[in-house]
Backbone as CSV, one residue per row, in Angstrom:
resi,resn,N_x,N_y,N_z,CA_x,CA_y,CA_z,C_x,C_y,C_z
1,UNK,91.930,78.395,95.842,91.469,77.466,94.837,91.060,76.143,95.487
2,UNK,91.728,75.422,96.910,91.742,74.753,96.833,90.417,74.444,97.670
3,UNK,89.720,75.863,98.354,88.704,75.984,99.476,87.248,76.041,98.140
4,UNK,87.471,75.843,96.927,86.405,76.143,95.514,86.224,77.699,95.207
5,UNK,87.006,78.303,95.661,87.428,79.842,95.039,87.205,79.650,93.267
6,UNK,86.316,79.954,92.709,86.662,80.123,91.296,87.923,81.004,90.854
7,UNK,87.850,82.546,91.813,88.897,83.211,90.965,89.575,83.807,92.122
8,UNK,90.662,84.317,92.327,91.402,85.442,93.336,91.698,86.780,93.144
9,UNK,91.515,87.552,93.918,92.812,88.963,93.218,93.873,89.071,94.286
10,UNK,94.737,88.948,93.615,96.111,88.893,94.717,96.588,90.579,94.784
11,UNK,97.788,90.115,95.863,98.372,91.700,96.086,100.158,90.514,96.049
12,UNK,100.719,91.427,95.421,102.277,90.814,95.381,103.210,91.500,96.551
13,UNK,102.764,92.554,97.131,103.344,93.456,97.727,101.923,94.054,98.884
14,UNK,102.855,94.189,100.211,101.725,95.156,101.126,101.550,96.559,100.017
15,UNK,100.210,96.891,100.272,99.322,97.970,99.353,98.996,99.263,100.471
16,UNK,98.402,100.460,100.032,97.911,101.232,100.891,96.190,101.026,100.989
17,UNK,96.397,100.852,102.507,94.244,100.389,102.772,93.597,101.808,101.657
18,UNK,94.294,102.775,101.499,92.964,103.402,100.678,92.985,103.320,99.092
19,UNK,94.179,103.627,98.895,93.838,103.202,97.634,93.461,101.479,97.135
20,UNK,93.660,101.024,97.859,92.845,99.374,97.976,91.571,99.798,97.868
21,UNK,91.075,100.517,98.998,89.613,100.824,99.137,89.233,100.919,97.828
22,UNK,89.410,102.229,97.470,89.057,102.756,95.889,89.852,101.647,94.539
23,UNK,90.320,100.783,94.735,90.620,99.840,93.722,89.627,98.518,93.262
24,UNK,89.310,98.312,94.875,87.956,97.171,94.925,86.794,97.552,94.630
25,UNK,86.487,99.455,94.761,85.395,99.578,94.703,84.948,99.463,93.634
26,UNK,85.832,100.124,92.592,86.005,100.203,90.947,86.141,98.624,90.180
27,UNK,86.381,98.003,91.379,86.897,96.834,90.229,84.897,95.828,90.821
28,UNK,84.728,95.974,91.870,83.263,95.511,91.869,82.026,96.053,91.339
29,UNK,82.192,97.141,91.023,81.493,97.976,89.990,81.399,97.542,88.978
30,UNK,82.866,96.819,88.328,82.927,96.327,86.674,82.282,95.114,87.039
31,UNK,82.304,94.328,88.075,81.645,93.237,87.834,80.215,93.408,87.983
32,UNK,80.024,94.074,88.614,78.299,94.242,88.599,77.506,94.677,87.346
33,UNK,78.367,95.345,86.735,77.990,95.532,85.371,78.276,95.142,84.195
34,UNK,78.738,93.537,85.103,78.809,92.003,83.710,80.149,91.990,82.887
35,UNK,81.470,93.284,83.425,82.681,92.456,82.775,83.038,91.187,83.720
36,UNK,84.142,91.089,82.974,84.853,89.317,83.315,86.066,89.872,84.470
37,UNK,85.815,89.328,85.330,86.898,90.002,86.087,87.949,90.144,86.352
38,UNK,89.110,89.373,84.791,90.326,90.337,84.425,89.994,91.533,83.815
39,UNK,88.969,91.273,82.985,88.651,93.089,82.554,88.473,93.981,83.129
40,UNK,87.700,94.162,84.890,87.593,94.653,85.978,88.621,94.882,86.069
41,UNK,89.135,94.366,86.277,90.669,94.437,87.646,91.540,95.116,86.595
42,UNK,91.591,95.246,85.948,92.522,95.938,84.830,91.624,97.308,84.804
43,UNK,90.485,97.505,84.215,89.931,98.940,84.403,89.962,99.716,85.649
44,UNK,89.769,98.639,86.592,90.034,99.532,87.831,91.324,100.073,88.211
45,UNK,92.354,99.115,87.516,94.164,99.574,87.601,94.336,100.552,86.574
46,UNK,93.649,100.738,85.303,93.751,101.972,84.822,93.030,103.205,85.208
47,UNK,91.894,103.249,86.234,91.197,104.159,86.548,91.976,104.679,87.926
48,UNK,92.681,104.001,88.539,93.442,104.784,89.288,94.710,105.226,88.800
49,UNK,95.235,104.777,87.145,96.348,105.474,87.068,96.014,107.008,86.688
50,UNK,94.647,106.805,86.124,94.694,108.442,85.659,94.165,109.265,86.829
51,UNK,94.427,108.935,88.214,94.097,109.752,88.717,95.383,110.505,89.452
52,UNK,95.532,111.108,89.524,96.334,111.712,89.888,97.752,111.481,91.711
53,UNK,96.174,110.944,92.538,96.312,110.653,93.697,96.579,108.998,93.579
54,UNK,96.691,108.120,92.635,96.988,107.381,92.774,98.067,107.044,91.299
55,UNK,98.757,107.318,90.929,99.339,107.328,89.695,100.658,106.386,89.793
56,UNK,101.293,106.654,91.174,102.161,105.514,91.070,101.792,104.621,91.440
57,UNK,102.578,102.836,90.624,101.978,101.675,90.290,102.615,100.821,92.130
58,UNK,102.772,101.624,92.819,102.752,101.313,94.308,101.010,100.886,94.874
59,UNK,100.503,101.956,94.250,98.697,101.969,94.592,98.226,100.704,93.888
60,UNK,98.368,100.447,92.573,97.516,99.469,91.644,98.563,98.444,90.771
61,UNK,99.450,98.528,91.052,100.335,97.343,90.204,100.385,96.099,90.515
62,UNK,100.140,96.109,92.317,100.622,95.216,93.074,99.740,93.866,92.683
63,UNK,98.411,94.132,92.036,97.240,93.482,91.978,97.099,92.305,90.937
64,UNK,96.946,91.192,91.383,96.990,90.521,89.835,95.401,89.134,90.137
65,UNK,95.048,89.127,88.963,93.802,88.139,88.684,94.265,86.711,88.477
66,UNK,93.851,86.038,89.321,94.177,84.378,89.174,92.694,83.567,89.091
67,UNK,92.502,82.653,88.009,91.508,82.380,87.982,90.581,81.917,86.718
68,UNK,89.240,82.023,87.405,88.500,82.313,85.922,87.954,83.646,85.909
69,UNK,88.362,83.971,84.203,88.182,85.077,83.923,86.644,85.797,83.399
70,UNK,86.141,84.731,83.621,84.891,85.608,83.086,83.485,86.088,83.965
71,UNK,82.825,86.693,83.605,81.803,87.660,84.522,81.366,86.350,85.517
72,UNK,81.015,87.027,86.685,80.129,86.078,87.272,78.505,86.187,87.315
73,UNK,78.429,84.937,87.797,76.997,84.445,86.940,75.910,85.581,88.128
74,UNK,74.948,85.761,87.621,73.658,86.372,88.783,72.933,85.981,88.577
């Protein structure tokens, strides 16, 4: 915030690099297609719960949105 970061996504806990991989990919996807990026970051934490390979909240819980919440501008 203090470098003019509008928003962050934190990790509360070390994560696994792949399911990270596949968490960012999903969650930059939602932003490219104009949600706000707590809404991202939340679809992307529910799109890996239903998957099977990532279901425990070890993969996607750890993640949290600080910030401003809404789409970014293009």
């Amino acid at each position: 915030m203090i470098a003019g970061s509008q928003s962050q996504v934190l990790s509360l806990w070390e994560v696994d690099d792949a399911g990270t991989k596949d968490l960012m990919e999903i969650y930059y996807q939602g932003l490219k297609a104009g949600k706000g990026r707590h809404q991202a970051l939340q679809d992307a934490q529910l799109k890996l719960l239903s998957n099977s390979t990532y279901q425990h909240p070890y993969y996607w819980a750890s993640f949290v949105a600080c910030g401003d919440w809404t789409p970014l501008h293009k």
